[in-house]
N, C-alpha and C positions, 0 to 999 in steps of 0.2 A: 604440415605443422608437426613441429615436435613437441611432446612434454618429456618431462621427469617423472615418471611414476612415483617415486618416493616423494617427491615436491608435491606434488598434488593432495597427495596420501597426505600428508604430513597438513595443510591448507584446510581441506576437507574437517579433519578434526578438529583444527584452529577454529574453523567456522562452526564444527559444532560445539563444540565446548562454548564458545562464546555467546551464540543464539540459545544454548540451555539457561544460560545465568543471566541473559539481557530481557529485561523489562522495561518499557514505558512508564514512567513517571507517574503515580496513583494522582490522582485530582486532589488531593490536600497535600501533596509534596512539590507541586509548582507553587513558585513563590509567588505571593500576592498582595507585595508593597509595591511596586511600581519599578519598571525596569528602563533605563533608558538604549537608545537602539545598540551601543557596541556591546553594552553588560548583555542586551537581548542575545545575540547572536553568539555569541562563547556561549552563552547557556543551550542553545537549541543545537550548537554543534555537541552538546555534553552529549543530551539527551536523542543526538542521531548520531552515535559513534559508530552506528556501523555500518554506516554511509562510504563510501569510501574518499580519500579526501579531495580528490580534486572537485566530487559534486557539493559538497560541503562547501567548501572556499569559492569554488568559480562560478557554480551554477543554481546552486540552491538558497544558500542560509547566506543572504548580503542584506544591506541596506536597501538596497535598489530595487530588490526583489521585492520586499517585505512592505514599502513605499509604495510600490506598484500595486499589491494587493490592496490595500489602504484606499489607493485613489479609484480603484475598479471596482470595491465593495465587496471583493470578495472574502474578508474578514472587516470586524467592526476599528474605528480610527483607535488612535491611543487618547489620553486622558492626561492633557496639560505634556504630551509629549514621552508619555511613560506607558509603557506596555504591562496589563495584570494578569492574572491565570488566566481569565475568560481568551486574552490573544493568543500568548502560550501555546494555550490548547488550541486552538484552531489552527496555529502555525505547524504545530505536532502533527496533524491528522492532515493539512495540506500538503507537508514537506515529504510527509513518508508515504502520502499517496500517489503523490506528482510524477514519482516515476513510472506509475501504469496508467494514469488517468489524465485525461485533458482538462483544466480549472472549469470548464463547464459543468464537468461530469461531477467531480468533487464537490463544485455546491450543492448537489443532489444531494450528499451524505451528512455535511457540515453546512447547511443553508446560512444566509445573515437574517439577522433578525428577530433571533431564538433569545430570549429571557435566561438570564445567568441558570436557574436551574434547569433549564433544556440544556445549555451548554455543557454542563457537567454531568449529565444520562449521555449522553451521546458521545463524550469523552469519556467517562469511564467504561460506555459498552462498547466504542473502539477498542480502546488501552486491552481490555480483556480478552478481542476478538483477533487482535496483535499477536499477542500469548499464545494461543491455540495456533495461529494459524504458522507462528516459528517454530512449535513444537511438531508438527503437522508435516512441517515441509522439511525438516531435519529428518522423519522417522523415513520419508520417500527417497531421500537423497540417502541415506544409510543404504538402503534395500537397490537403489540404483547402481550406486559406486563398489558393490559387492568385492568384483573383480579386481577394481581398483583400491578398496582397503583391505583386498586379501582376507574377507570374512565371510561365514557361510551363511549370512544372512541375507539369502537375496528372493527375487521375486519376478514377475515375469516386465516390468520395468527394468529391464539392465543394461547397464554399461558397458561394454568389455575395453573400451579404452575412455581418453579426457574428450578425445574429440567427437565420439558418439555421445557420451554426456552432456559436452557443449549444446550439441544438434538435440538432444531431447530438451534441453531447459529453452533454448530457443524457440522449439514449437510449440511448449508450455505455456511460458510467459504469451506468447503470442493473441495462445487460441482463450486464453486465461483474462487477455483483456478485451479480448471479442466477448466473450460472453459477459464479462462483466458490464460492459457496456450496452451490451443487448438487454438484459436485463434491469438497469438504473434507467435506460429509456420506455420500458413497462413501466413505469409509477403510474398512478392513476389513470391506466389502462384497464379494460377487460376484455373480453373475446367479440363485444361488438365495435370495438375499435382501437383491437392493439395488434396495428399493422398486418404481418404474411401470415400470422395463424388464421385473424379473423378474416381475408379477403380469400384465402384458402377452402374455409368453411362456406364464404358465401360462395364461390366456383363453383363446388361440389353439390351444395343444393340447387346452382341455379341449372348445372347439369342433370341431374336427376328430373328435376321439374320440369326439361324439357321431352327425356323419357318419359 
């Protein structure tokens, strides 16, 4: 593989700059007269612009998509055919999670069934946990790409070219949604029955007991 180091460089900023100044939609700035599905979808491409576009147009934010969740209950129907903040929002927190989580798992975080003001706790401690976690992953990616933006702020996370950076965000993302997933599967678990820790514990007492 080749890159441009000045392209890259030059990207890298683009992204950051842009992930500095982008936020998620506060919960009294989603519109909440009633949207019908092509007005819906220009709106959730606004509000996931930094999607890149083909997951936007092809694979994400359609009709078909949004229909499909509808018919599987994984967000509540529309109301005479019109989508309100309450869907909005859960379209928001499914569409930008989708790409690390499977819709199983994402009910977990955004359930159906939740009362307009659960909707709006859970949405705005998304939105906020959004915020931190772009801010978060810009300051890693800064300290990563040291080499690569020619700045002396680096750390023992580094880069020295695009394609070892590739290869760290890769095993990132990876190991990033193992455990997240490890973890949304502990919900009302405890250590007497949440799975290898707890059958780990029982091993070990059932070995000692037999000493």
């Amino acid at each position: 593989m080749a890159y441009d180091k000045a392209l890259i460089a030059g990207k890298l900023r683009r992204w950051e700059k842009y992930l500095d100044e982008y936020r998620l939609p506060q919960w009294q700035e989603i519109p909440d007269f009633g949207l019908y599905m092509d007005q819906l979808t220009t709106l959730l491409q606004q509000y996931l612009d930094y999607l890149p576009e083909e997951l936007k147009e092809e694979q994400f934010i359609t009709a078909a998509t949004i229909n499909n969740y509808v018919r599987t209950r994984v967000m509540p129907k529309p109301r005479s055919r019109k989508y309100y903040r309450v869907h909005i929002a859960y379209l928001i927190i499914i569409l930008s999670l989708k790409q690390s989580l499977s819709i199983a798992l994402i009910q977990k975080v955004i359930p159906m069934g939740l009362e307009d003001e659960q909707v709006e706790q859970a949405y705005s401690a998304y939105a906020q946990r959004h915020r931190r976690a772009c801010i978060y992953f810009m300051d890693q990616i800064r300290s990563a790409a040291g080499p690569i933006l020619d700045h002396t702020e680096r750390g023992d996370f580094e880069a020295k070219s695009t394609e070892e950076l590739i290869s760290m965000l890769v095993v990132m993302s990876g190991l990033g949604r193992l455990l997240t997933e490890k973890l949304l599967l502990l919900e009302g678990k405890d250590l007497t029955n949440g799975g290898s820790i707890a059958l780990a514990g029982v091993r070990r007492k059932t070995d000692s007991e037999e000493k």
